[in-house]
MOPAC internal coordinates of N, CA, C and O (Angstrom, degrees):
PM7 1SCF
backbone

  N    0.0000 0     0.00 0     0.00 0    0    0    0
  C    1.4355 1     0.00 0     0.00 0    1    0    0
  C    1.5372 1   108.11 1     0.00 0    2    1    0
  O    1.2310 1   122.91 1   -49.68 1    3    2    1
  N    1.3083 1   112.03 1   130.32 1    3    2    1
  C    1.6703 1   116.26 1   174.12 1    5    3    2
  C    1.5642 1   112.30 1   -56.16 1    6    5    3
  O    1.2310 1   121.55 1   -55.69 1    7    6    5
  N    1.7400 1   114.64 1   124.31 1    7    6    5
  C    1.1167 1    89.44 1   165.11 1    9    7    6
  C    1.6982 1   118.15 1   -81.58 1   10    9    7
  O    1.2310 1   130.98 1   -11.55 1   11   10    9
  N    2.0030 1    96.41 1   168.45 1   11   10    9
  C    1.2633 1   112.22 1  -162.47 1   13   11   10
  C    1.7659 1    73.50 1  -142.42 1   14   13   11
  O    1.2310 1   134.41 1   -22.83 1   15   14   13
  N    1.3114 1    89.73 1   157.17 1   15   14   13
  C    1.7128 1   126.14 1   173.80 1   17   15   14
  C    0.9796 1   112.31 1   -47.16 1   18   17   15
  O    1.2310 1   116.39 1   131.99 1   19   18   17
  N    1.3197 1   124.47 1   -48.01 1   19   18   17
  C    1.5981 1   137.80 1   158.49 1   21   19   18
  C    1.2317 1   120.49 1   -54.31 1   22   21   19
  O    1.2310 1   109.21 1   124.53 1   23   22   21
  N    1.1542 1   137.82 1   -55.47 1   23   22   21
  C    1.8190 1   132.83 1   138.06 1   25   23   22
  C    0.8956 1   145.20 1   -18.08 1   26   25   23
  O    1.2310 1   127.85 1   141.30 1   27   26   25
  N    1.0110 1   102.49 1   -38.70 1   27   26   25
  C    1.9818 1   132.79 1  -163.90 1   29   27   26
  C    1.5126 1   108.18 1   -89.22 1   30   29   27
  O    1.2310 1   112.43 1   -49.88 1   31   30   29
  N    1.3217 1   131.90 1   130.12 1   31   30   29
  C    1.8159 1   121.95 1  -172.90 1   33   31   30
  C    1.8032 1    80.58 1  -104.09 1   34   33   31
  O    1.2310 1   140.79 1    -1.71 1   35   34   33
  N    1.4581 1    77.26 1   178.29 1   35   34   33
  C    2.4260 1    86.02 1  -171.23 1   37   35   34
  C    0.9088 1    96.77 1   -42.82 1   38   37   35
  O    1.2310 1   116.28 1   106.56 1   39   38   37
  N    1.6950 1   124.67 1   -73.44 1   39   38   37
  C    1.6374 1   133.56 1  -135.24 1   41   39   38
  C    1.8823 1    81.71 1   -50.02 1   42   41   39
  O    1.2310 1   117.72 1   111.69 1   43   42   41
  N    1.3339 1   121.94 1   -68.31 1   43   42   41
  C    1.4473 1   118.65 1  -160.42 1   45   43   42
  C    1.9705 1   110.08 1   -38.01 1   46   45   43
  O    1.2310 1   128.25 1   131.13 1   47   46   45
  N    1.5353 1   101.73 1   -48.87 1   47   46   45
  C    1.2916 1    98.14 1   176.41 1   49   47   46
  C    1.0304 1   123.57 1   -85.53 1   50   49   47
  O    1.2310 1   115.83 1   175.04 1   51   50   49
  N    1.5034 1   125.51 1    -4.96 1   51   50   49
  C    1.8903 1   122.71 1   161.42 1   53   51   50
  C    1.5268 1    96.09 1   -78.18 1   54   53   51
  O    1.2310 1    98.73 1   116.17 1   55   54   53
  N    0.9751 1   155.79 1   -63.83 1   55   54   53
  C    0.9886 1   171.42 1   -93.89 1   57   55   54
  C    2.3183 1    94.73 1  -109.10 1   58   57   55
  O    1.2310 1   138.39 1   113.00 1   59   58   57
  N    1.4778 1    81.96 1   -67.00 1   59   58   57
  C    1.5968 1    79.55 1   177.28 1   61   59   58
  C    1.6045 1   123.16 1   -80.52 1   62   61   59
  O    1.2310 1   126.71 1   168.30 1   63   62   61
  N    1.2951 1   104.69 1   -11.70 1   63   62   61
  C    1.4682 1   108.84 1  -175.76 1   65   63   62
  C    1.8944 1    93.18 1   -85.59 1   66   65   63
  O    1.2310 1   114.99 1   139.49 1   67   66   65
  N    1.4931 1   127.11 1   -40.51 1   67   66   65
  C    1.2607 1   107.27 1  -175.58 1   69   67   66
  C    1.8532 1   117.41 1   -68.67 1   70   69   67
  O    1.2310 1   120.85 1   158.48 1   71   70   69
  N    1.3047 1   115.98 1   -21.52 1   71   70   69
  C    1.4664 1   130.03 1   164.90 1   73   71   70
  C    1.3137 1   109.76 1   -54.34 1   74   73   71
  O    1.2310 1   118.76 1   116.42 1   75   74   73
  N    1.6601 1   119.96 1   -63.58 1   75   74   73
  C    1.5331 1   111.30 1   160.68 1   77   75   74
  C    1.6322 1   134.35 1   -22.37 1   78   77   75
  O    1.2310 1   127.13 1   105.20 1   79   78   77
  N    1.1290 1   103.88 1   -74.80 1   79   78   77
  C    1.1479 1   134.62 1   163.43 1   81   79   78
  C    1.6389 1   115.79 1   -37.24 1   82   81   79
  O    1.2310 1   115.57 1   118.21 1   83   82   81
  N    1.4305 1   126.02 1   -61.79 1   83   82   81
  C    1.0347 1   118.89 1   177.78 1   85   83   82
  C    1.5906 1   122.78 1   -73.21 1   86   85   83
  O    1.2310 1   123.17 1   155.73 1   87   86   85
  N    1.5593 1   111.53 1   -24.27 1   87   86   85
  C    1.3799 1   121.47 1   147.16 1   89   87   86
  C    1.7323 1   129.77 1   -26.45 1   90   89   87
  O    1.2310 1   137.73 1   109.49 1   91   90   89
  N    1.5171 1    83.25 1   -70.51 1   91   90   89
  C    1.2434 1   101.85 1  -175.13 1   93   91   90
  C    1.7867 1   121.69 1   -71.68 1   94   93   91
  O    1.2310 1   115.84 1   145.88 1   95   94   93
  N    1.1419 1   125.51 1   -34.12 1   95   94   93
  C    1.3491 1   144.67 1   145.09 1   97   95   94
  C    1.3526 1   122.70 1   -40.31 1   98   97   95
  O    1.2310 1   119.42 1   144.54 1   99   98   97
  N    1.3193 1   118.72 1   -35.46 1   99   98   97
  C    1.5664 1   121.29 1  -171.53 1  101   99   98
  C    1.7574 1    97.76 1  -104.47 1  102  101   99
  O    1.2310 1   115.95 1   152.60 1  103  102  101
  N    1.5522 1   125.30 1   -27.40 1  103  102  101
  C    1.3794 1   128.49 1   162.84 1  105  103  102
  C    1.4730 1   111.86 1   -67.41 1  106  105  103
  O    1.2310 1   113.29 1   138.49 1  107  106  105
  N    1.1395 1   130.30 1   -41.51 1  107  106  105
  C    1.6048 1   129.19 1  -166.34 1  109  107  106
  C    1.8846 1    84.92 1   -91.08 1  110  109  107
  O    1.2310 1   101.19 1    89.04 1  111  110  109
  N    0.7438 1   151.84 1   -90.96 1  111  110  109
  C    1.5262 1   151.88 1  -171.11 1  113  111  110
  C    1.6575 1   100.22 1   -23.52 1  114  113  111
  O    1.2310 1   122.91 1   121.53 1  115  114  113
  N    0.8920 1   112.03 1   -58.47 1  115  114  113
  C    1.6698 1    95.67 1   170.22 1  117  115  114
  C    1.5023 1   118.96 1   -75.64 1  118  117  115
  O    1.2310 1   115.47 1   174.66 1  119  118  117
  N    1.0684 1   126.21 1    -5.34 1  119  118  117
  C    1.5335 1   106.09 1   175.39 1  121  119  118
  C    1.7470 1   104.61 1  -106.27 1  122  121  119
  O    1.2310 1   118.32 1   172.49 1  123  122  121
  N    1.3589 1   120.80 1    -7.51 1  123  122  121
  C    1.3278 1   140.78 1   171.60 1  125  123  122
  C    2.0087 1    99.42 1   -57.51 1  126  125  123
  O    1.2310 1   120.23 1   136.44 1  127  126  125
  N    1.3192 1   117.16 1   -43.56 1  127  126  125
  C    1.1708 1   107.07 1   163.10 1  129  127  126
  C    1.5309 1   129.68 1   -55.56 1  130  129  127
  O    1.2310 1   121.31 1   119.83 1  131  130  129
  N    1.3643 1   115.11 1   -60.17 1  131  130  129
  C    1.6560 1    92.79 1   174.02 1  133  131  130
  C    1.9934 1   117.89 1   -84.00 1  134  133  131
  O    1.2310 1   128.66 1  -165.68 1  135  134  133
  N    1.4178 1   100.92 1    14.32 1  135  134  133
  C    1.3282 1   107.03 1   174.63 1  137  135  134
  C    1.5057 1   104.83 1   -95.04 1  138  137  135
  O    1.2310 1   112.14 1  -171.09 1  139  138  137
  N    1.1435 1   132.43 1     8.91 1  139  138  137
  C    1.5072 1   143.51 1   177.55 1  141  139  138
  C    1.7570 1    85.04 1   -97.35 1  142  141  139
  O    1.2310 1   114.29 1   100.84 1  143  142  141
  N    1.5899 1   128.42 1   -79.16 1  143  142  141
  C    0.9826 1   133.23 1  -153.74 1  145  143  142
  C    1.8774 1   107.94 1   -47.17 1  146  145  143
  O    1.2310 1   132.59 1   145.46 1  147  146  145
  N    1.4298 1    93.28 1   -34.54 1  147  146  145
  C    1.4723 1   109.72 1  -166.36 1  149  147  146
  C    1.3541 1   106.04 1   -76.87 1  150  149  147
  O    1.2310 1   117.53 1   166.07 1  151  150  149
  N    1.3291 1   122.31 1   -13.93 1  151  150  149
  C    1.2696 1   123.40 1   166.81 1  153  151  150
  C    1.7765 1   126.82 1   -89.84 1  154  153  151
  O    1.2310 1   136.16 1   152.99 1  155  154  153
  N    1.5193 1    86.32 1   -27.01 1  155  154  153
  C    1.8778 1    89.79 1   166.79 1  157  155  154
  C    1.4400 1    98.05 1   -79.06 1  158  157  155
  O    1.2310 1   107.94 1   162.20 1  159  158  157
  N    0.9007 1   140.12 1   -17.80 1  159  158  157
  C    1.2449 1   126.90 1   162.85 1  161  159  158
  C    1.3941 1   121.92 1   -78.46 1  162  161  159
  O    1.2310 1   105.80 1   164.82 1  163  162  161
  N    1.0516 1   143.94 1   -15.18 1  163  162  161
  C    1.2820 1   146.70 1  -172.03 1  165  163  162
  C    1.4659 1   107.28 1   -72.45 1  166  165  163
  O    1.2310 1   101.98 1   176.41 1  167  166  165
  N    1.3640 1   150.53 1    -3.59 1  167  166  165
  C    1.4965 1   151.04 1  -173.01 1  169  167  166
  C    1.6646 1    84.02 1   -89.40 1  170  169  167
  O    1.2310 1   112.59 1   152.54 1  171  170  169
  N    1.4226 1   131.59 1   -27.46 1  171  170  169
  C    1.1900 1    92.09 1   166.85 1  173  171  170
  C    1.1839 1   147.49 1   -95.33 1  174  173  171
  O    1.2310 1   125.70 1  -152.17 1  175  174  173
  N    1.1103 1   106.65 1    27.83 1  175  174  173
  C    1.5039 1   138.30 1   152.67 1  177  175  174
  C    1.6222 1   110.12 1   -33.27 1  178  177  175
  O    1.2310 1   124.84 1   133.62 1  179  178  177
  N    0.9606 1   108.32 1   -46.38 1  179  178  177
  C    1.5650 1   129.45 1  -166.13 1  181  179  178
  C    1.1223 1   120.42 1   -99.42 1  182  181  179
  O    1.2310 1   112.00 1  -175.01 1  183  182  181
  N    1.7166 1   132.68 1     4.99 1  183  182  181
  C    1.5602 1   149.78 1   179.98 1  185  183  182
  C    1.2663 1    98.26 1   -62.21 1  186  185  183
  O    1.2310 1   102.12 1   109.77 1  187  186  185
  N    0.8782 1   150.29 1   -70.23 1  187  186  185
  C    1.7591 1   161.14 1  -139.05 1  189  187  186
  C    1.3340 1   102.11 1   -91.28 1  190  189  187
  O    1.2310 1   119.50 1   -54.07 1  191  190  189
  N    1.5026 1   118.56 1   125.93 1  191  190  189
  C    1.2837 1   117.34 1  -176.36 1  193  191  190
  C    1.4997 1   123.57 1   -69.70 1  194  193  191
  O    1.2310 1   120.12 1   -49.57 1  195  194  193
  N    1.0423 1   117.38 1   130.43 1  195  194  193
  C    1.9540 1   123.61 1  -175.71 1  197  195  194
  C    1.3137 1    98.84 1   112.39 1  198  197  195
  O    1.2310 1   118.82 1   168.47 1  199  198  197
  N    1.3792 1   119.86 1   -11.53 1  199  198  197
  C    1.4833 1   114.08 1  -159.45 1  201  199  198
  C    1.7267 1   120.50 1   -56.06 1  202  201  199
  O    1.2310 1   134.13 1   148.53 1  203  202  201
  N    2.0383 1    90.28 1   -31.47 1  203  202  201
  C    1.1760 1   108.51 1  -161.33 1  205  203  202
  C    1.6845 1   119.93 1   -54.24 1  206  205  203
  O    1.2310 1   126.00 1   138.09 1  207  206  205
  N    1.9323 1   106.06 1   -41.91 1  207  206  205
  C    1.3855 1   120.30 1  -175.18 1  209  207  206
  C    1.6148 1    97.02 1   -88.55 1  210  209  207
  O    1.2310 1   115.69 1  -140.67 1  211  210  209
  N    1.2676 1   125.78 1    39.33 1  211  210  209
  C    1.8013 1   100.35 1   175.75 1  213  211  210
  C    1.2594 1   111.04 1  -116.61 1  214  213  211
  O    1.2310 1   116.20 1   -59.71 1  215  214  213
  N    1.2266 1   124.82 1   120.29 1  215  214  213
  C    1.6488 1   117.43 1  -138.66 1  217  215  214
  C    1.6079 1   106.71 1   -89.72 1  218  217  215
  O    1.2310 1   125.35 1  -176.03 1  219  218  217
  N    1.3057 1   107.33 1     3.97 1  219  218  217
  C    1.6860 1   118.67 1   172.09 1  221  219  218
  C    1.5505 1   108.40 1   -85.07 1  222  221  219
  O    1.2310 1   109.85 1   145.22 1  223  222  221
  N    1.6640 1   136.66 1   -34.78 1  223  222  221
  C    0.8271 1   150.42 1   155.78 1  225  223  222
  C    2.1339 1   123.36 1   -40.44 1  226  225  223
  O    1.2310 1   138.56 1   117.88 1  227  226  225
  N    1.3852 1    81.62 1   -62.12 1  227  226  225
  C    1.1462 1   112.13 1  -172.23 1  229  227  226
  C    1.9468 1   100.23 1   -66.07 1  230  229  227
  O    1.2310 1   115.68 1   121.26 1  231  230  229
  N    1.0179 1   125.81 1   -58.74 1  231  230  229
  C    1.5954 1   124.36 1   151.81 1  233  231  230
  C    1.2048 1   118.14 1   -17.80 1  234  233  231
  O    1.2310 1   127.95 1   105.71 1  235  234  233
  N    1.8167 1   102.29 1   -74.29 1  235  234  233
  C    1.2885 1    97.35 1  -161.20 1  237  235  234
  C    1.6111 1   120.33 1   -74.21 1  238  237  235
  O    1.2310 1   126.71 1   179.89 1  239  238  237
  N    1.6072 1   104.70 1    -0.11 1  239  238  237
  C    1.5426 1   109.78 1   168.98 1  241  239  238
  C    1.5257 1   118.86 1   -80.43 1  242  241  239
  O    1.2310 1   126.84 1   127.32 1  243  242  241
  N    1.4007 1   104.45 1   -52.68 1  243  242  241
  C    1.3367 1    95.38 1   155.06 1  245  243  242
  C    1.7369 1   143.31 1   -37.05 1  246  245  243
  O    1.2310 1   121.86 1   129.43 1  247  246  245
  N    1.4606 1   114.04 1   -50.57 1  247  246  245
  C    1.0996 1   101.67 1   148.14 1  249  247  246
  C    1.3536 1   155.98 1  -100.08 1  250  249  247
  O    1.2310 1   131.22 1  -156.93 1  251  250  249
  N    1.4080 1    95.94 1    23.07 1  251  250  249
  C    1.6232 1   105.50 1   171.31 1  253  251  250
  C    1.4438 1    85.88 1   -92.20 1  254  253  251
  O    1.2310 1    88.96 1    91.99 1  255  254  253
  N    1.5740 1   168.16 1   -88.01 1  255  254  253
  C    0.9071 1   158.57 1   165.01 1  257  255  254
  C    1.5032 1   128.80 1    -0.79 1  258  257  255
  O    1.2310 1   120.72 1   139.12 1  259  258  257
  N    1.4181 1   116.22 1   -40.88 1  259  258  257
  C    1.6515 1   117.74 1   166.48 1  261  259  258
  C    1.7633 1   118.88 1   -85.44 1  262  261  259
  O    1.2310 1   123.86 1  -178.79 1  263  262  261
  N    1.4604 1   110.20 1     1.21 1  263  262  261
  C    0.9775 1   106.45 1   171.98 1  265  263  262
  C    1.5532 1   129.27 1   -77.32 1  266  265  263
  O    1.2310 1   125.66 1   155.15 1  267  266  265
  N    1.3577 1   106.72 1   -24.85 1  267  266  265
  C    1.7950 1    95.29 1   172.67 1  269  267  266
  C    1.5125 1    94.99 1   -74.96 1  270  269  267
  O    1.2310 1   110.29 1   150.65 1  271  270  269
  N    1.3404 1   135.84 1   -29.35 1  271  270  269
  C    1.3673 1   123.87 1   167.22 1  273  271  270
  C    1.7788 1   133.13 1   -44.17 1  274  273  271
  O    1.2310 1   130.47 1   144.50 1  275  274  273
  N    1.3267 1    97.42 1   -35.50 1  275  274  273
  C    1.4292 1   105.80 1  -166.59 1  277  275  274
  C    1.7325 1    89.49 1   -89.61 1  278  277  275
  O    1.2310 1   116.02 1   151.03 1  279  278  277
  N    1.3577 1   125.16 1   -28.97 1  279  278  277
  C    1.4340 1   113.60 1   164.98 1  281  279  278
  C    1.6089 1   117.61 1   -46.96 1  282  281  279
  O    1.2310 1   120.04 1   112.82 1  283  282  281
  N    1.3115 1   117.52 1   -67.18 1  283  282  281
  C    0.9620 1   135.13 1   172.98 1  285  283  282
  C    1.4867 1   121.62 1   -12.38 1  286  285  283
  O    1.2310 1   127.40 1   112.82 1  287  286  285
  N    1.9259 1   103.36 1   -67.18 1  287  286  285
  C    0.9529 1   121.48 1  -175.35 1  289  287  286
  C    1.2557 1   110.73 1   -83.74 1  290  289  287
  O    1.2310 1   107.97 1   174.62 1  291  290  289
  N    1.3827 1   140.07 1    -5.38 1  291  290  289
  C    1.3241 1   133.68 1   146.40 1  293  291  290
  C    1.2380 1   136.75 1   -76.74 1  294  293  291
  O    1.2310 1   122.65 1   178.37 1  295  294  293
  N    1.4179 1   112.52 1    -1.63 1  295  294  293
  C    1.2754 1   117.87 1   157.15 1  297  295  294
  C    2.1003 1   114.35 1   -80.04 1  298  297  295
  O    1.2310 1   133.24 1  -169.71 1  299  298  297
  N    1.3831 1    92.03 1    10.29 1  299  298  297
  C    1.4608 1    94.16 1   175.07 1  301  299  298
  C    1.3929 1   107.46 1  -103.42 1  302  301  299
  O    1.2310 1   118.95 1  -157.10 1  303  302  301
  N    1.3597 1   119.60 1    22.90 1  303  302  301
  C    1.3933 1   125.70 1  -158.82 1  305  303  302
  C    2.1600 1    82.41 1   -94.31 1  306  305  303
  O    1.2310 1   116.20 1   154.15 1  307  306  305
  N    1.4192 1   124.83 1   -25.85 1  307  306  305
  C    1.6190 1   100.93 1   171.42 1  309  307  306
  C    1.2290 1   116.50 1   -75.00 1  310  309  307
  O    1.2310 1   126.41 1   145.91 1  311  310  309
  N    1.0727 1   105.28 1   -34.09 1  311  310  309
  C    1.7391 1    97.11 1   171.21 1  313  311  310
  C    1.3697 1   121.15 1   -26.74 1  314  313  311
  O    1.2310 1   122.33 1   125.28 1  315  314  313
  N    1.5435 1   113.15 1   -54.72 1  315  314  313
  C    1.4241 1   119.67 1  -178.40 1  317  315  314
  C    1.7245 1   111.30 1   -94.19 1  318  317  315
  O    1.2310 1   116.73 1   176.49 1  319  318  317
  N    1.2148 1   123.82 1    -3.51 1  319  318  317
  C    1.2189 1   125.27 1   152.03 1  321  319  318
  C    1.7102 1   121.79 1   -51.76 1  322  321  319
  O    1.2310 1   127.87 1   116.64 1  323  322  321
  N    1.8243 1   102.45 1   -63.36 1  323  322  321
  C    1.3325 1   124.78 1   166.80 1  325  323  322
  C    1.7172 1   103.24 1   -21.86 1  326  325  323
  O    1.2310 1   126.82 1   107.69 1  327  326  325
  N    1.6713 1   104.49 1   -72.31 1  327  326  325
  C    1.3674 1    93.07 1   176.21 1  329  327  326
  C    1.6245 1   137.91 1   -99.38 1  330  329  327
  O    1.2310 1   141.91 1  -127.50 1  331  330  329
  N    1.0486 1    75.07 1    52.50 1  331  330  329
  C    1.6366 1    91.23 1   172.00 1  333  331  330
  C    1.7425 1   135.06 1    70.87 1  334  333  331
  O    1.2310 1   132.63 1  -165.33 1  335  334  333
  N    1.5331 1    93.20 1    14.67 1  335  334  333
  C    1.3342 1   102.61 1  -174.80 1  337  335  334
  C    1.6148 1   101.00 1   -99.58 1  338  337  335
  O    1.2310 1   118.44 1  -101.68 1  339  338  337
  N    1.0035 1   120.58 1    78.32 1  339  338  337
  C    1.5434 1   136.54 1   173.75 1  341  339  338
  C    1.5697 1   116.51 1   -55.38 1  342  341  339
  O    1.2310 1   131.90 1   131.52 1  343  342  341
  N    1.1944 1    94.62 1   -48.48 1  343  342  341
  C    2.0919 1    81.29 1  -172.56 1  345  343  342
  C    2.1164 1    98.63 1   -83.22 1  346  345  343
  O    1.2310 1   119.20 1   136.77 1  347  346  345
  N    1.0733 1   119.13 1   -43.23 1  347  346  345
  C    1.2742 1   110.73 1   167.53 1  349  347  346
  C    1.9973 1   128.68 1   -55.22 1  350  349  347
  O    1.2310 1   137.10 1   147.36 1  351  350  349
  N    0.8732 1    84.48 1   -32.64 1  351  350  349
  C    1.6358 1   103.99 1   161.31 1  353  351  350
  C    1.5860 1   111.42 1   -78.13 1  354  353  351
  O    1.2310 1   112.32 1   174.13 1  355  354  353
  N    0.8452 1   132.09 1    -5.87 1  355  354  353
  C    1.7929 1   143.47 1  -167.93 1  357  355  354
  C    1.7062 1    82.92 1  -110.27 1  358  357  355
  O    1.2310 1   120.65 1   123.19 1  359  358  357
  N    1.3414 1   116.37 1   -56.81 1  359  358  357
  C    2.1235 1   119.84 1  -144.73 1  361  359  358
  C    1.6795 1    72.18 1   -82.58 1  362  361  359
  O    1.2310 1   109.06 1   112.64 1  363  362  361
  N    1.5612 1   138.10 1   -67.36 1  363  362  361
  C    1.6558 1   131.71 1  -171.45 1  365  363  362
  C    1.4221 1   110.71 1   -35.69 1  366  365  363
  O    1.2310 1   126.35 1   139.27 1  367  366  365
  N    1.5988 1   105.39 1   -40.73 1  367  366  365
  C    1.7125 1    94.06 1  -177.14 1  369  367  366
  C    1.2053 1   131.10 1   -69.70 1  370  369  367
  O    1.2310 1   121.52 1   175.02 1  371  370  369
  N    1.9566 1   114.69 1    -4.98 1  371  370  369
  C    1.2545 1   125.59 1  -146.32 1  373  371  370
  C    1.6956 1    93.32 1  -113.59 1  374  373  371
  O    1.2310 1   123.64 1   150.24 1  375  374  373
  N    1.6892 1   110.63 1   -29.76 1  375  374  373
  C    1.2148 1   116.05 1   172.01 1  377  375  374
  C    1.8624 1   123.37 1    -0.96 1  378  377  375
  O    1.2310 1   124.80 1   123.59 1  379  378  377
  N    1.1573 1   108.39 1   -56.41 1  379  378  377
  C    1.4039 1   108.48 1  -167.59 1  381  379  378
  C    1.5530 1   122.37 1   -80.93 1  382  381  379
  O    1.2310 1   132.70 1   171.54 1  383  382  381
  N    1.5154 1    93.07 1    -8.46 1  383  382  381
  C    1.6579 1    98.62 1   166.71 1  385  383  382
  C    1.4724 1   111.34 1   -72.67 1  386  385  383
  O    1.2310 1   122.72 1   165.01 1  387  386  385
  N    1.4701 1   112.40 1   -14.99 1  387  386  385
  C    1.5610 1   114.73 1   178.75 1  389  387  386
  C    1.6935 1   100.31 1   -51.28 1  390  389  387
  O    1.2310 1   133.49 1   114.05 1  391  390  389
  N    1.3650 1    91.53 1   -65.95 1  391  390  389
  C    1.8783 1    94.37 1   176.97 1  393  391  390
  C    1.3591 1   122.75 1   -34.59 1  394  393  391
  O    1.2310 1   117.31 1   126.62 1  395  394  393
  N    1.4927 1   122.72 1   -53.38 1  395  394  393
  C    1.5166 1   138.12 1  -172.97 1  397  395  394
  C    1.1999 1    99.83 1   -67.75 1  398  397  395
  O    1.2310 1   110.29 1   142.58 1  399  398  397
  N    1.4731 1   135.85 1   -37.42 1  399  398  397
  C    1.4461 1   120.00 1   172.59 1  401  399  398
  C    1.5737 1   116.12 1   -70.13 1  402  401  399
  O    1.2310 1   109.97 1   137.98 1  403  402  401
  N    1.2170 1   136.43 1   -42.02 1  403  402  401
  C    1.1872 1   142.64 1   175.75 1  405  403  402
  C    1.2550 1   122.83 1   -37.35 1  406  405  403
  O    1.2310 1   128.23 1   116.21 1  407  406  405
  N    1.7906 1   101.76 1   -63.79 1  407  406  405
  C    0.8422 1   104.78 1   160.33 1  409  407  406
  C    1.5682 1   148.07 1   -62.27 1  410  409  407
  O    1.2310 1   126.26 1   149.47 1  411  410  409
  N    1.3948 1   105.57 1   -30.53 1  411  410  409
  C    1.2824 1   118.47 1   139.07 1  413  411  410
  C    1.4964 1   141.76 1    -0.90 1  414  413  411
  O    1.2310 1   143.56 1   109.13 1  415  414  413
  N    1.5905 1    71.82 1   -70.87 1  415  414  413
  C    1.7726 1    96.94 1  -178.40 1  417  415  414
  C    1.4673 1   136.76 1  -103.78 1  418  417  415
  O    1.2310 1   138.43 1  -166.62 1  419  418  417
  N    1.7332 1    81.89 1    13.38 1  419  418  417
  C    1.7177 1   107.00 1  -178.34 1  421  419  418
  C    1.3709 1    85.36 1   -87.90 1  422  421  419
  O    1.2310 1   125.80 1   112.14 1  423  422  421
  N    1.3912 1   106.47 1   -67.86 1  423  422  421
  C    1.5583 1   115.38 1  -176.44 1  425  423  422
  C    1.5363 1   144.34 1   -34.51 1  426  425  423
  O    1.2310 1   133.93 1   170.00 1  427  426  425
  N    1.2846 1    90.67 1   -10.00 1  427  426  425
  C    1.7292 1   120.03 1  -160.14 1  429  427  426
  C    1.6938 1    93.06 1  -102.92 1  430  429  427
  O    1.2310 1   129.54 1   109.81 1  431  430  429
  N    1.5218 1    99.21 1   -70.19 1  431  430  429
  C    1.3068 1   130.29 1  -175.34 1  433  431  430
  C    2.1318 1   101.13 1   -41.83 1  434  433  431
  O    1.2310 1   123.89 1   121.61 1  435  434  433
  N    1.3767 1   110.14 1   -58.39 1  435  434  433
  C    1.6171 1   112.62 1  -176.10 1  437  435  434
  C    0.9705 1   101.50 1   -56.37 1  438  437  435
  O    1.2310 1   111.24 1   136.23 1  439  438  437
  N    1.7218 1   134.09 1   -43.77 1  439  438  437
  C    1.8051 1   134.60 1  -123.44 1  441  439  438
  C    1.8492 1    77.34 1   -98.01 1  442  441  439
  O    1.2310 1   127.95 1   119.07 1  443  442  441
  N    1.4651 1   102.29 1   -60.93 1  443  442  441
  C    1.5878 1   112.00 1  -164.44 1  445  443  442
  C    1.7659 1   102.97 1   -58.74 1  446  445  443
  O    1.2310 1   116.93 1    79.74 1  447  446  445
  N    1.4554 1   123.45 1  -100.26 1  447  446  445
  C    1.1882 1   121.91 1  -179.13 1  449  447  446
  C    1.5309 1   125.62 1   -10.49 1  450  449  447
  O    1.2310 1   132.82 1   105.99 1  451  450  449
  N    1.7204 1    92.84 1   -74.01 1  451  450  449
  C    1.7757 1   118.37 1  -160.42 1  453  451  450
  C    1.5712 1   112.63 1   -69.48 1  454  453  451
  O    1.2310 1   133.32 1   152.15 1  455  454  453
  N    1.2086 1    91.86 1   -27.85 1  455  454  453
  C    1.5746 1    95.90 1  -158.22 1  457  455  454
  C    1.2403 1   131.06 1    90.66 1  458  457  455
  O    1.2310 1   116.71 1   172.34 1  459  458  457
  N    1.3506 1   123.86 1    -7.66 1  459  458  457
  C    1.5529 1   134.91 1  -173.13 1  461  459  458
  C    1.6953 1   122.26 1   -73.78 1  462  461  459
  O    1.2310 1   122.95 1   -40.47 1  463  462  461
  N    0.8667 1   111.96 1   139.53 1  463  462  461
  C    1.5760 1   115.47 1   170.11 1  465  463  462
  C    1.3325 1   113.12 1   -89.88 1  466  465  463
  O    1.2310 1   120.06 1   -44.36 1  467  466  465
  N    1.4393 1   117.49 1   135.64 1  467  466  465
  C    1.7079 1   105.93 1   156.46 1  469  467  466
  C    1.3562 1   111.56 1  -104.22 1  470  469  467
  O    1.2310 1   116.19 1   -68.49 1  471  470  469
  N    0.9409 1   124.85 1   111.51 1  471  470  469
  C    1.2048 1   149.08 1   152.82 1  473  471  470
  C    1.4235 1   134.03 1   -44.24 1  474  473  471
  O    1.2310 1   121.91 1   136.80 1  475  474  473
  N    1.5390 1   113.95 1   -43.20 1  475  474  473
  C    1.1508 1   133.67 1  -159.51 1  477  475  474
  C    2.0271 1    94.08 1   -73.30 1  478  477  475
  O    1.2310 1   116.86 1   151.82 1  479  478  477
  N    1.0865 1   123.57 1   -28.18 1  479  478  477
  C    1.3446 1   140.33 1  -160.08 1  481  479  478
  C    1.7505 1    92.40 1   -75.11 1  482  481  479
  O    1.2310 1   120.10 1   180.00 1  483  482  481

């Protein structure tokens, strides 16, 4: 039988939720390094004139830039482990995939629709 949450006594769900977690913490902390670089790079986003008001631009700067942030703040995901909030401490650790989808789907969204290249990458 699969376990389910309901099956499972704490130790099983402290146990797998701190594995999560340390997974996910030691994957986003290493890619937070060239996601720092990728963010000093991101002003050139803004080289090409008009670039400044185009609100697809302007997104995807924003979150290539909040992403060493959202690392950051997912390493605050033990805090709420500590007290026992396990599955919210699991969704905090995952935080920074918010960024990776966005961007994602900025990327998809310019290349497919617009026609645009990013370059800057």
């Amino acid at each position: 039988m699969p376990d389910t949450i309901q099956n499972m006594n704490v130790n099983e769900i402290r146990g797998k939720t701190r594995l999560t977690i340390i997974l996910a913490n030691i994957f986003f902390v290493l890619m937070a390094v060239p996601g720092i670089m990728v963010a000093f790079k991101s002003v050139i986003l803004f080289d090409s004139p008009g670039s400044e008001s185009n609100p697809v631009i302007i997104v995807m700067f924003l979150t290539v830039v909040s992403f060493p942030i959202f690392v950051f703040l997912s390493l605050g995901s033990w805090v709420l482990y500590t007290y026992r909030k396990y599955k919210v401490s699991v969704i905090i650790s995952f935080l920074p995939f918010v960024n990776i989808f966005i961007v994602a789907i900025i990327t998809l969204i310019s290349m497919t629709f617009f026609n645009q290249n990013l370059d800057w990458f």
